[in-house]
N, C-alpha and C positions, 0 to 999 in steps of 0.2 A: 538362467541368469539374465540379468535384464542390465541393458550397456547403453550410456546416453555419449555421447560426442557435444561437450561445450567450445563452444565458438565465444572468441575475445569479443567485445565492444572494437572496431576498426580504429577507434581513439589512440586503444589501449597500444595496435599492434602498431600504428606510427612513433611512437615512443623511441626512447633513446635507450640502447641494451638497459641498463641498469634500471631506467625506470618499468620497463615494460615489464624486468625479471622481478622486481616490488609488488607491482599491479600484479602478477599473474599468483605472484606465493598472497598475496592478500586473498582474493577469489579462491586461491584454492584451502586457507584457511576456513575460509566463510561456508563453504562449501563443509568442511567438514563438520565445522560446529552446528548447521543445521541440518545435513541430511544425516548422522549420525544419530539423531536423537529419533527419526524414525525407522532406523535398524541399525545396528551393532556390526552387520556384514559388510554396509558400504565401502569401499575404496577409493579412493581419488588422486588419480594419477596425474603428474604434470609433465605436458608432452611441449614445455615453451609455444607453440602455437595454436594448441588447443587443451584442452583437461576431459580426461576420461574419469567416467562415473560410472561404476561397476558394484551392483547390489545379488547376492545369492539367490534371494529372494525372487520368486514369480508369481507372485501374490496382485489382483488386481487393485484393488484399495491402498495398495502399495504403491503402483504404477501411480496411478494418478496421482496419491500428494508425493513423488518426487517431479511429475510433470509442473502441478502446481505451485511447489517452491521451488521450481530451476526458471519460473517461469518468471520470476520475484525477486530474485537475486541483483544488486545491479553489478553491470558490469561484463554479463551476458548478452550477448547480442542474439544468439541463437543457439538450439540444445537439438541433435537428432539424434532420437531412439532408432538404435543400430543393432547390428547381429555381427560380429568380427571374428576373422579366422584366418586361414590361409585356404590355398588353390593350386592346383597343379597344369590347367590349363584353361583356355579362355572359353572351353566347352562346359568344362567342371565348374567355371564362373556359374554361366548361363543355369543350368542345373541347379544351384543354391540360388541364385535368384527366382527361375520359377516356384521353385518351395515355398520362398518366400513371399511370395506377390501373386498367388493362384488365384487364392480367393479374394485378392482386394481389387483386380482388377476384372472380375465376373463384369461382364455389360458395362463397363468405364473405356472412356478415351486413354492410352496412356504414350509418354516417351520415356525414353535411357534418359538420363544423363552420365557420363561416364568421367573422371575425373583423374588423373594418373599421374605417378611419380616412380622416378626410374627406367631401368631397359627392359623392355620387355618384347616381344615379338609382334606383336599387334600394335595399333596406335588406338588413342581415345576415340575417334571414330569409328573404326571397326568395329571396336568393342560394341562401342553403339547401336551401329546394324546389325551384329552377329545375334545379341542380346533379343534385342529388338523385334528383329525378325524372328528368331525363336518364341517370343511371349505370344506373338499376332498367331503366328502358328499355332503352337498346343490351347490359347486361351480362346478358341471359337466366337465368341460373344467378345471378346475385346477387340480395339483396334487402334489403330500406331494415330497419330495426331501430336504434330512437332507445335503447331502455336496452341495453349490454353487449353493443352488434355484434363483430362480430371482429374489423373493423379501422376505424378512424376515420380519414374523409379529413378535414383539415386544411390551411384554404386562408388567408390575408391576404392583404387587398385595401388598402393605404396609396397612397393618393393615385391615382398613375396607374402604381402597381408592385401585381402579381402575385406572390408569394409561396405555392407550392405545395410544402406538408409532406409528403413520402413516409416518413419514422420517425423516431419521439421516441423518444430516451435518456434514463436518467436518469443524473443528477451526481451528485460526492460531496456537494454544498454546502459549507457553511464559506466561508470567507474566501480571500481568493487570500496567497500566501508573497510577503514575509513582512510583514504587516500590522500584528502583532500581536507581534513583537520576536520574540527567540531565548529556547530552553529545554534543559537538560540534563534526558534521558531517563533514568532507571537501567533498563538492560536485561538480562535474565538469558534471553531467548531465550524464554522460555516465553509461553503465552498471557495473560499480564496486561500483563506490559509491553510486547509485542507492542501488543495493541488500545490502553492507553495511549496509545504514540508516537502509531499512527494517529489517535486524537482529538484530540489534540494540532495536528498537522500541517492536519487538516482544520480548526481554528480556527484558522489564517493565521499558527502558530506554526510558527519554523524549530525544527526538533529534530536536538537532537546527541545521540551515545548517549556513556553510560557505561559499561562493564562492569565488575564487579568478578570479577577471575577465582577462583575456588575448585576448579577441576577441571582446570589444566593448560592443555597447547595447544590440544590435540582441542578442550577445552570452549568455549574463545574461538572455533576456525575456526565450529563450529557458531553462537554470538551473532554475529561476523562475518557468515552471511548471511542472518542475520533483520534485522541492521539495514540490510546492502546491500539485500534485496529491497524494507522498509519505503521505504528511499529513495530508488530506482530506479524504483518503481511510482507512487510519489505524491506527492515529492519535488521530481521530477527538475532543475525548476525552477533547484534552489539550491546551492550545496558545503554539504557538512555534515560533522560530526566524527566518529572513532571513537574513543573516548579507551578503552585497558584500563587496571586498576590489580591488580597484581597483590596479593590479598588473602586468599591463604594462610597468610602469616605473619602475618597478623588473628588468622583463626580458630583458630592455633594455640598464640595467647599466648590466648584468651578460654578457650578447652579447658581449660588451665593452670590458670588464676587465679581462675576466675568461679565462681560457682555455677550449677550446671544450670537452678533454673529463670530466671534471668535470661539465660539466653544469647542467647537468638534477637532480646530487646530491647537487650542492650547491643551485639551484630551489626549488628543498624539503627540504631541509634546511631553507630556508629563508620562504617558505610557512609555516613549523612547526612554527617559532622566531613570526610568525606575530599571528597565529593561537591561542599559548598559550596567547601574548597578551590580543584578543579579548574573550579569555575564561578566564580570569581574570576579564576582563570589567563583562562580565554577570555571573559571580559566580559558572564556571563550570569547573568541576575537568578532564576533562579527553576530550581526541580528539579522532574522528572515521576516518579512510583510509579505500579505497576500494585497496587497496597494498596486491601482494600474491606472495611468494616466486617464483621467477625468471621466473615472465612473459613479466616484460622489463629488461632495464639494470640496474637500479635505485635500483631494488627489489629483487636485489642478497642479499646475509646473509652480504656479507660483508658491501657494499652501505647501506641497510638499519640500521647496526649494527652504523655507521654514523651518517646517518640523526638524527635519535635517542636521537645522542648524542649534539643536536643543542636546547635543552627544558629540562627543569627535567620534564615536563605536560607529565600524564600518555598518550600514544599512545595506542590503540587498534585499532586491525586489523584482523575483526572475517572473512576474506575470505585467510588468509593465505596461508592456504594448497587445496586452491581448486585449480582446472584445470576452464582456462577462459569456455569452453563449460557447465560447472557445473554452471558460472557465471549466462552464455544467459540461460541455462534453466528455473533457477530462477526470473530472470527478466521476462520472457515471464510468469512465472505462476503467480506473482504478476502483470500482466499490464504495466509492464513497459521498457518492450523489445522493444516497434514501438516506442517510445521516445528516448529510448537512440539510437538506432540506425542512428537518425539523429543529434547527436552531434559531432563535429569536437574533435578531441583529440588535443586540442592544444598545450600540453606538448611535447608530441610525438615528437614538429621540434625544439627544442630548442637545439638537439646537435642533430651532424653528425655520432660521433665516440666517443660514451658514453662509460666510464671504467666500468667496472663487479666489483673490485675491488679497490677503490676510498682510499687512503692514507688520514687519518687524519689529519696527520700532516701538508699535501700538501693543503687540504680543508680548514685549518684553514689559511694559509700564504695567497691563494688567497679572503678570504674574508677579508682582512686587508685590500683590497684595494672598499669595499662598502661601502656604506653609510646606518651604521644602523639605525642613528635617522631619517633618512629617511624614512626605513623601519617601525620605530617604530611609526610614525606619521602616516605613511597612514593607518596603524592597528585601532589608535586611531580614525580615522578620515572615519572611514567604515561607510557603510551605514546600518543599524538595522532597519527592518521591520517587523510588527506584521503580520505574515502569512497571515494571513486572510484579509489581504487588497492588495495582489496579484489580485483576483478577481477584486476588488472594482476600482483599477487603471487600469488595463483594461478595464473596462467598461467605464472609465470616458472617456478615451483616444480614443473610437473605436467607429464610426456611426453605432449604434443599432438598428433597427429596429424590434419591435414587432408583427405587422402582415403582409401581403403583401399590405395590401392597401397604404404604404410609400413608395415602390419600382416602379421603372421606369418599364412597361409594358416588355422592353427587357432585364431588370437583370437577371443575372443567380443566383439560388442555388448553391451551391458547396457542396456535400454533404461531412465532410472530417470524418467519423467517419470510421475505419475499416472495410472491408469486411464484417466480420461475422456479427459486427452489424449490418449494414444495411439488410443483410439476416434475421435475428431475425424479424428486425421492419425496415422494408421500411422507407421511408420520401414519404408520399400518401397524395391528397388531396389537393394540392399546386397549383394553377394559372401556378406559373412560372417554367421555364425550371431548370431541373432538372438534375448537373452531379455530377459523382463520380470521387472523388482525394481525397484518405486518408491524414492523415494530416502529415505521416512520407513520404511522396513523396512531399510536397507541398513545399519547399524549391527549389525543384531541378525541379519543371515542372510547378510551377506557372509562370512563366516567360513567358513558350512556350505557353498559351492561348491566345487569340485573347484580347489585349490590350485596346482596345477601348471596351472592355463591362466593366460592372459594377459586382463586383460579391459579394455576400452575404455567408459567410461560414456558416455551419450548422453542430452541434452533439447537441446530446440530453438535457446534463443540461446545455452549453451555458459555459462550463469556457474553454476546449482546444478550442473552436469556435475563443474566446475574446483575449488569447493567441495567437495564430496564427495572427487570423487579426493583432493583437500589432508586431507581427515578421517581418510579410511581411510588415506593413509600414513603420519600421524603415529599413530596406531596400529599401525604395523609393517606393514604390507601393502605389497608389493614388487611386485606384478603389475597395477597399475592406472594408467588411464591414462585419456584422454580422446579422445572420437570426436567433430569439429564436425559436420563431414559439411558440407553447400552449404544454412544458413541462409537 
């Protein structure tokens, strides 16, 4: 049996009885609806100050994707995979702990930590050295080191239960979904609104995206799976929206009418007017920006103090005061740094010689010359998709193939998953030829391959694979396809 120990977000556990008892049955709903879908055995027990996760299962491939959706949850602060029982003495301790910890601590530094609730004959201390000193003993090659050993054993001792810590994860934190009501995302694929949602979601907010398209199809499949992966990986909990609004014929009455330097604020102007619309439509009080004080021209105090003033619809904008490197950081440690990196900024060309300081008064005269019910129709007239069928229309769209035996003797593999994946787990075993082109290069080097072959894309669970191929054909690419292989 394999037994995890979830630790609340410290947010959670300052809470007021009532709310904390909310927060903790949400979590442990969340909890059920996703780790049940990877075994039927799971259990989740609510212990008010922490949740036990209890699978029959001792399957390795198992272990890890519950490590890596306990890791994803928000609302978690911390998850330790544990061994629990009872004990009859503080020797009988020591005895399941060295079982425990023999072989992790061969040639390692290590200390106790002992943690205790109840009477018992010994104090947390003792326990410590009794422990302790018996590991240094029988484990030859180990030895005790109280500051920054290499590994810390971690033991609880509650009443007449044993609680034996073999690894602590860390959580997203945040709130468990959805605590904190729904929000409309404005997503453009790139790394702000990216990390955006992410904050967003980790405060117990459900996020739905918006896109406003300005580059076509290609440009939505690519926003399509940045907001699939965003919700897939941290989400998964909950359904969430993909709303597009097609917003070409924006930018090409603003091109017309506007003067240069106002464009990129009368832009965000008219992107908020359509925004709050569509969060009208689905019942949602407030909008998310990936906007931070003067990293373009747009997002000066004054410009943004503007836009602002284009909606009463609450605006938030949790990356305000960061520096964009603080952005890419972030991005890269959620996943979602190789994706943004290949999105076009297509705001960026809309003006030449953008004001820092954009006149109200000036912004309002030249929007008397747009056409709002225009505006207000294409809002109406968006396209709203149930997340979850991202996937599904990929699939339908893209020549799939499940094993090799469907593939032309000369098709290539493409393998497009990143580096280090593939380092991790090869792609072994396969008939056919076999290359590597990450799938954040595949845009810009798919081309320069040898045309006349046939090629099959490949990552592990099959949705950026499905993605991609959907990119590259609505770019015209006729030889591409998809390789699941035995997931």
């Amino acid at each position: 049996m394999m037994e995890f120990l979830v630790k609340l977000h410290p947010e959670i556990s300052i809470k007021s009885k009532s709310v904390r008892k909310r927060q903790t049955m949400l979590l442990e709903q969340n909890l059920k609806t996703i780790l049940l879908r990877l075994d039927p055995s799971v259990a989740i027990k609510n212990n008010y100050d922490h949740l036990l996760v209890q699978v029959a299962s001792n399957s390795p491939k198992l272990r890890q994707q519950m490590i890596d959706h306990l890791a994803c949850i928000p609302g978690i602060v911390q998850f330790m995979e544990m061994q629990s029982g009872t004990y009859t003495s503080l020797h009988d301790i020591f005895e399941q702990v060295k079982a425990a910890f023999t072989e992790k601590l061969e040639g390692k530094s290590f200390c106790v930590r002992v943690k205790r609730t109840g009477d018992h004959e010994f104090s947390s201390l003792e326990a410590e050295r009794y422990i302790g000193g018996g590991l240094n003993q029988h484990i030859p090659s180990a030895r005790v080191q109280l500051k920054n050993p290499d590994e810390v054993v971690r033991v609880e001792i509650k009443r007449d239960q044993l609680i034996i810590v073999s690894q602590v994860f860390e959580g997203m934190g945040g709130f468990p979904l959805p605590s904190q009501s729904d929000v409309l995302s404005l997503i453009s694929g790139g790394f702000d609104s990216a990390v955006a949602s992410y904050l967003m979601i980790r405060k117990g907010l459900r996020t739905h995206y918006l896109f406003f398209n300005l580059g076509g199809p290609a440009h939505e499949t690519g926003v399509r799976q940045m907001a699939f992966y965003l919700w897939q990986k941290f989400s998964l909990s909950h359904k969430v929206k993909f709303i597009s609004v097609d917003f070409a014929p924006v930018v090409t009455e603003i091109l017309e009418k506007v003067d240069n330097g106002l464009m990129g604020v009368v832009l965000k102007r008219q992107m908020m007017r359509a925004a709050a619309i569509v969060a009208e439509r689905l019942g949602v009080q407030a909008l998310v920006t990936g906007e931070s004080v003067g990293q373009v021209a747009s997002q000066t105090i004054a410009n943004l103090s503007v836009i602002d003033k284009a909606t009463d619809t609450l605006v938030l904008r949790p990356l305000i005061y960061q520096d964009k490197q603080e952005i890419i950081d972030l991005a890269r440690k959620i996943g979602a740094e190789d994706m943004a990196k290949t999105m076009p900024e297509y705001c960026g060309v809309i003006s030449n010689k953008p004001t820092i300081n954009a006149d109200l008064n000036k912004v309002l005269l030249a929007e008397q010359q747009l056409d709002l019910a225009a505006l207000e129709k294409l809002a109406l007239d968006a396209n709203v998709l149930d997340i979850r069928t991202v996937e599904f229309q990929a699939e339908q769209q893209i020549n799939t193939v499940l094993d090799e035996s469907t593939m032309a003797s000369d098709a290539i593999i493409l393998d497009i998953r990143s580096p280090d994946e593939v380092d991790v787990k090869p792609l072994t075993g396969v008939r056919h030829q076999v290359q590597l082109l990450p799938f954040y290069k595949l845009a810009s080097q798919f081309s320069q391959l040898d045309q006349t072959q046939q090629y099959y894309l490949y990552c592990e669970r099959g949705v950026m694979s499905r993605l991609q191929a959907l990119l590259l054909s609505e770019q015209g690419h006729t030889n591409v396809g998809v390789y699941r292989g035995d997931f």
